[in-house]
N, C-alpha and C positions, 0 to 999 in steps of 0.2 A: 504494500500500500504506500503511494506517495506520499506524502504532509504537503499540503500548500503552503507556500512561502513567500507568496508574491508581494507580502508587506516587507517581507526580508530582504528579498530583492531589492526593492525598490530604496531602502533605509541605506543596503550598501552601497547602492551605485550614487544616493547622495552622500554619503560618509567618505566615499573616494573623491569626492572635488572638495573638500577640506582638510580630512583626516590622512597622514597620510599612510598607506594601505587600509581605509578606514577605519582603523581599530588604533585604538590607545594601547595594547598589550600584542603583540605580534601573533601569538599562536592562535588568538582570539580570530584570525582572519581566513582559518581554516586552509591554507597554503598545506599544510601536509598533506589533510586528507583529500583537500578538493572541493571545489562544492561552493556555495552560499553561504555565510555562516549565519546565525540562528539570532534574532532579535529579540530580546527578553521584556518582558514588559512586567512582570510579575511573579514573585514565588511563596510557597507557603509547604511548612513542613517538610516531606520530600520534593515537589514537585515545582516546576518549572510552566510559564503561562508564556509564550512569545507573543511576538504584534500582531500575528495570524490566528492567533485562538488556539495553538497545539497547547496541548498537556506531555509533559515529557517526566519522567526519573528521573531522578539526578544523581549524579554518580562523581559531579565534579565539585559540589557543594560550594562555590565561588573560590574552589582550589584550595580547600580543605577547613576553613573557618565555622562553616554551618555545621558545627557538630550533631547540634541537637535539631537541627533542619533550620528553614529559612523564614526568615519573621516571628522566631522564639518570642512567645509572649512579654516575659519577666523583660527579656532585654528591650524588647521594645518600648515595651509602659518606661522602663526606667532613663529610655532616651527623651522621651517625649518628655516625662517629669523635668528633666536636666535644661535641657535646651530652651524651655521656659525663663532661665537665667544666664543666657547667650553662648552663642555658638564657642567662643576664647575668648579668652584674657590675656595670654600671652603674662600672666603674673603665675605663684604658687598656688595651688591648692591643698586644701586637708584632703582631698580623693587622691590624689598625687601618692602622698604616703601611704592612704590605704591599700591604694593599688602594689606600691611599692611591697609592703607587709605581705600581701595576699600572697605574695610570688613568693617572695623567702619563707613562707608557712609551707610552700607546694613544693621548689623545685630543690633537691639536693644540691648542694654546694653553693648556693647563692648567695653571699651576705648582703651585696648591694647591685641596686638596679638601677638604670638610668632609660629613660623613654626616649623615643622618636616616634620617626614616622612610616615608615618603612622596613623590612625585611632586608632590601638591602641598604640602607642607612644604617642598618643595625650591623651586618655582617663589616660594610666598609669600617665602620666606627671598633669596631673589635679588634680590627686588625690593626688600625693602628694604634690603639692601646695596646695591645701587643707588640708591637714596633719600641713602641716609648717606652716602655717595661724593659725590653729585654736588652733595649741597645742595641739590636740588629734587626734587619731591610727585610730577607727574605721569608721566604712563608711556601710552605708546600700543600698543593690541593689537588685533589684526585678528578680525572678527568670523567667527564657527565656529570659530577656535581655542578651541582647549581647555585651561589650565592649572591644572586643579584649581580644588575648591572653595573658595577663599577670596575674602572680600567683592568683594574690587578685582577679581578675572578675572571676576565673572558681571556683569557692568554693564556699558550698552550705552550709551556717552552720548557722543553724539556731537558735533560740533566746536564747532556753535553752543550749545556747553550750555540747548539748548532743554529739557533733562529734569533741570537742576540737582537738584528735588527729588524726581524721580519715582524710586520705588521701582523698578528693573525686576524684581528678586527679592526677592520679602518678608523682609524683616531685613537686607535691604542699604540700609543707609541712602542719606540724600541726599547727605550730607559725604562721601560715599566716591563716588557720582560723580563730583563734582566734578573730581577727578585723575586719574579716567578715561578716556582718550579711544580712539573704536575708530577706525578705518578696514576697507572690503573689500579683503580678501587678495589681493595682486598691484595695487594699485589704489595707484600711487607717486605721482599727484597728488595723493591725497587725503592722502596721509601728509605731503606737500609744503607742502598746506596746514596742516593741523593743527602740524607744527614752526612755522612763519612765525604762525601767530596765536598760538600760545603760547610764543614766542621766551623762551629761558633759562629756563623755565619745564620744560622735559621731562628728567627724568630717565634712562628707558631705552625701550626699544621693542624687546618682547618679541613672539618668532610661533615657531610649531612648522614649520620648516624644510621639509619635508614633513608636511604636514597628515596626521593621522590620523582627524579627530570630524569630519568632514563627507563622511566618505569618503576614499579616497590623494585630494590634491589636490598639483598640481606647481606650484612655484614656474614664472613666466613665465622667458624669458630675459632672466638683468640681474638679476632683479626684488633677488636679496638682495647684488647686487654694489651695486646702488644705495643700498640701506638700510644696506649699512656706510658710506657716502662720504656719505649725509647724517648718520651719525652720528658719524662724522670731524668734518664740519666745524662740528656747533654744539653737541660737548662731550655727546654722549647716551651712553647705554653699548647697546652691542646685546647681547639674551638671547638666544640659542636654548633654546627648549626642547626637550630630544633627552630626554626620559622614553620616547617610543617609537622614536624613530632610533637614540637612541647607542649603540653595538654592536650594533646589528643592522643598518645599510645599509652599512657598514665596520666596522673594525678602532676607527679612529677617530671612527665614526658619520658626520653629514651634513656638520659641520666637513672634517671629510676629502674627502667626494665631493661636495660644491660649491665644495669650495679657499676654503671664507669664514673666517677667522678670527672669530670672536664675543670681545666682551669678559668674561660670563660666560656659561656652560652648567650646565643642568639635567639633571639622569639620574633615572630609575627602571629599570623592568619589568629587563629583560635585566641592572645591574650587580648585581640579587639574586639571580638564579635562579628567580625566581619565589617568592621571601621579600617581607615587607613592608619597603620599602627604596628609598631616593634618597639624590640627594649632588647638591649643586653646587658650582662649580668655577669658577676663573679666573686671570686676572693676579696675581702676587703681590701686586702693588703695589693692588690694589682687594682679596684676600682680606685681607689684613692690618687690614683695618677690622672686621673681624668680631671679637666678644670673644674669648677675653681678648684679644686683641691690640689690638683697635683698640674703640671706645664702640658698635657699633653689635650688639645684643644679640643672640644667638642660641643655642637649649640645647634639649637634647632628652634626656631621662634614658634611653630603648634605642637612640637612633643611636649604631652603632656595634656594634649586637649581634649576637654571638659567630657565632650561628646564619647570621643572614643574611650575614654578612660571608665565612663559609666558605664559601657555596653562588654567591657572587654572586663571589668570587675565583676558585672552581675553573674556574665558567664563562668568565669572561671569560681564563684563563688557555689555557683550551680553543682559544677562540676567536684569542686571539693567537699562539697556537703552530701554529695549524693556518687560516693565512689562505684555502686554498683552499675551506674552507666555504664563506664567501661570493658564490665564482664559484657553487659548487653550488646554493645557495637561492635566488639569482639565475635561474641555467638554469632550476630548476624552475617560478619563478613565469611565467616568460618561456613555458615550458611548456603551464601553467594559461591563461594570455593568450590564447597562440595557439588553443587550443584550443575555448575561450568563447567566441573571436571568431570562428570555425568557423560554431560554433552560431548565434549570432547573427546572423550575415548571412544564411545560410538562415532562418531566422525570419525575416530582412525589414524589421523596425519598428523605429525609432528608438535606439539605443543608446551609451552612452560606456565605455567601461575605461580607468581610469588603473592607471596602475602604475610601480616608483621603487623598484628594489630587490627585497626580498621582503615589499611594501606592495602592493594591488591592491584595485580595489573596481570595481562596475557600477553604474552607473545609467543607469536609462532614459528618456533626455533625446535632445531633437534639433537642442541647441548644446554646445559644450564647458563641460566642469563645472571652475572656475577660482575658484570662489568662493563662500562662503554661500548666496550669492541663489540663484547656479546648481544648485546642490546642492538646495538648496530646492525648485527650479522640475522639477526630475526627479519622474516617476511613481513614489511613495511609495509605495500603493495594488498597483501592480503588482510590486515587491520585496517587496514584506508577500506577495503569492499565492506569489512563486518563493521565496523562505525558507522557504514551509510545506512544497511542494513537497521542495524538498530535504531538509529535515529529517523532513521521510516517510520520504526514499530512504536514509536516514543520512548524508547530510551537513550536518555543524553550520558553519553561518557565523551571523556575528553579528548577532543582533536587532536591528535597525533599517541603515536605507539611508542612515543617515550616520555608519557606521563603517567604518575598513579592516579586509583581511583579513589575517591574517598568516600569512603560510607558514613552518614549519619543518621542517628540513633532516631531520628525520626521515619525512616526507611520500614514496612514492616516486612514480616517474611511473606503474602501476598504480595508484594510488590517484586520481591526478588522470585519467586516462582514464576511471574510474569514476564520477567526478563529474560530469567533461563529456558521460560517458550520461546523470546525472542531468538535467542541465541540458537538452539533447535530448527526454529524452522529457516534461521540461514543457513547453520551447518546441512540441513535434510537430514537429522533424524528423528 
């Protein structure tokens, strides 16, 4: 069955004579899969309303934020009550420290936290407190990780700085590779090396604990038990970036359910409610380098704002009051799992699902998918046919095969049966 779209249509060919590729967020433009992409006009709980009148699942929850679905009541009421007293200030609040408190009550190792506004405001801002801490430039990050757009995460430059001046992303200079180094995800020798040839040279080594932009990808066993003991013993600071884990794979995010302490951590999606919002966080003794307190600059004139701060408190207040959610969203995706995996073995042909929580993704591959390359190496072509499929049948997962899905706890198990007909009747079984 088609979906009419012709209000979608029509929204992108004006969004392309000002926007440009008309989207504000790139993958939002459906270039992987193809196609129109989907104009939204309303959401409630699971579900998705566009400009055409489709009813769609959601599967991408506005990229992992809607935990508990979309237009959560508590949060809602308690933005409308807020905003009644203006959008910002741009001055202190008592919510500030609430908010503040709320996160050191949840996430392991956190003494202090500092807001912005952004996931990668957060990730850039860590790193260079990391920088100014340690007295060294470089930083190691594993490729497919994703930490926002800033110059230093989109640079691929690998150990032998054989690409010292190559541009990998136009406007990303050569001076900025320089400090960059990657290594493949779960790939400890190669991080082994790269500490040893740039001995007191590395700063931090930063990776998204649970991969979310290459697909869910699962850390190996060990693999981040080892990257804190190498960064124990030669003075590195380890990041996690939990912009998509933190409160959503625990209480305490993936610190919690890999028992790894990090020296500092990254937040977005979920501590806002799906406002524009992050914060990073750590040891006292390393936040304290951050201004005013300590020379190493960081300012942001709406971190901290009123709106987001209410919406991203109520939730995560939710969430710590009420920990059996997480058994729930778990069950469910666990659910979705079994379910796919159903399907798929009757279809026959080559297949992977990872999953990590309420993080879940397919690819159709005939080795395990563990890292960039493998992710890469997966039938791209054939996810672009089963996304159209699905979003025919109204189920919305997310455009392209190297993203996760996110389940929220608003999802019921009807809805997910309905989708695994989906999936069925494109596989033909």
């Amino acid at each position: 069955m088609e979906l009419s779209l012709e209000k979608s249509k029509q929204l992108f060919q004006r969004a392309l004579q000002s926007i440009p590729g008309g989207v504000n967020s790139p993958v939002r433009a459906f270039r992987s899969v193809g196609g129109t992409p989907v104009f939204i006009k309303s959401a409630k709980g699971a579900y998705l309303f566009d400009e055409d009148g489709n009813k769609y699942i959601d599967y991408i929850n506005s990229w992992g934020p809607m935990i508990l679905g979309h237009a959560y009541g508590p949060v809602i009421n308690a933005i409308k009550e807020k905003v009644e007293y203006s959008t910002s200030f741009g001055a202190p609040t008592e919510l500030e420290i609430e908010m503040a408190e709320l996160i050191r009550s949840m996430a392991p190792n956190v003494d202090m936290i500092r807001m912005v506004s952004s996931g990668t405001e957060a990730c850039m801002s860590a790193l260079r407190l990391a920088r100014g801490y340690t007295g060294r430039n470089k930083f190691i990050k594993f490729e497919g990780c994703y930490h926002g757009h800033a110059d230093a995460f989109l640079v691929k430059a690998g150990s032998g700085m054989a690409t010292f001046n190559i541009q990998t992303v136009p406007g990303v200079t050569g001076g900025t590779s320089v400090d960059t180094l990657t290594a493949p995800f779960n790939d400890l020798d190669a991080v082994r090396k790269l500490v040893a040839e740039n001995k007191g040279e590395i700063a931090a080594i930063i990776t998204e604990p649970i991969v979310g932009n290459m697909g869910c990808i699962l850390p190996e066993a060990g693999f981040h038990e080892s990257l804190r003991q190498i960064c124990d013993d030669n003075g590195i600071l380890l990041i996690f970036d939990e912009v998509m884990t933190g409160f959503r794979l625990a209480a305490g995010g993936a610190q919690q359910r890999l028992n790894i302490n990090a020296d500092l951590v990254t937040y977005g999606k979920v501590i806002g409610g799906g406002m524009p919002v992050g914060a990073f966080g750590g040891r006292r003794e390393i936040m304290e380098h951050i201004a005013p307190l300590g020379n190493v600059y960081q300012a942001g004139t709406l971190s901290g704002n009123p709106i987001a701060m209410i919406a991203g408190y109520t939730l995560l207040k939710t969430l710590k009051e009420n920990p059996a959610i997480f058994d729930e969203i778990e069950a469910k995706t666990k659910y979705l799992h079994e379910g796919m995996d159903s399907v798929l073995r009757k279809w026959g042909k080559p297949y992977v699902i990872n999953r990590f929580g309420s993080m879940f993704s397919i690819h159709f591959s005939e080795k395990p998918v563990n890292d960039f390359a493998s992710a890469a190496a997966s039938d791209i072509p054939m996810f672009n046919k089963f996304f159209h499929s699905m979003l025919s049948q109204g189920i919305y997962l997310p455009p392209s095969g190297y993203e996760s899905w996110f389940i929220s706890n608003a999802l019921t198990n009807a809805d997910i049966d309905r989708t695994v007909e989906a999936a069925a009747k494109f596989f033909g079984v």
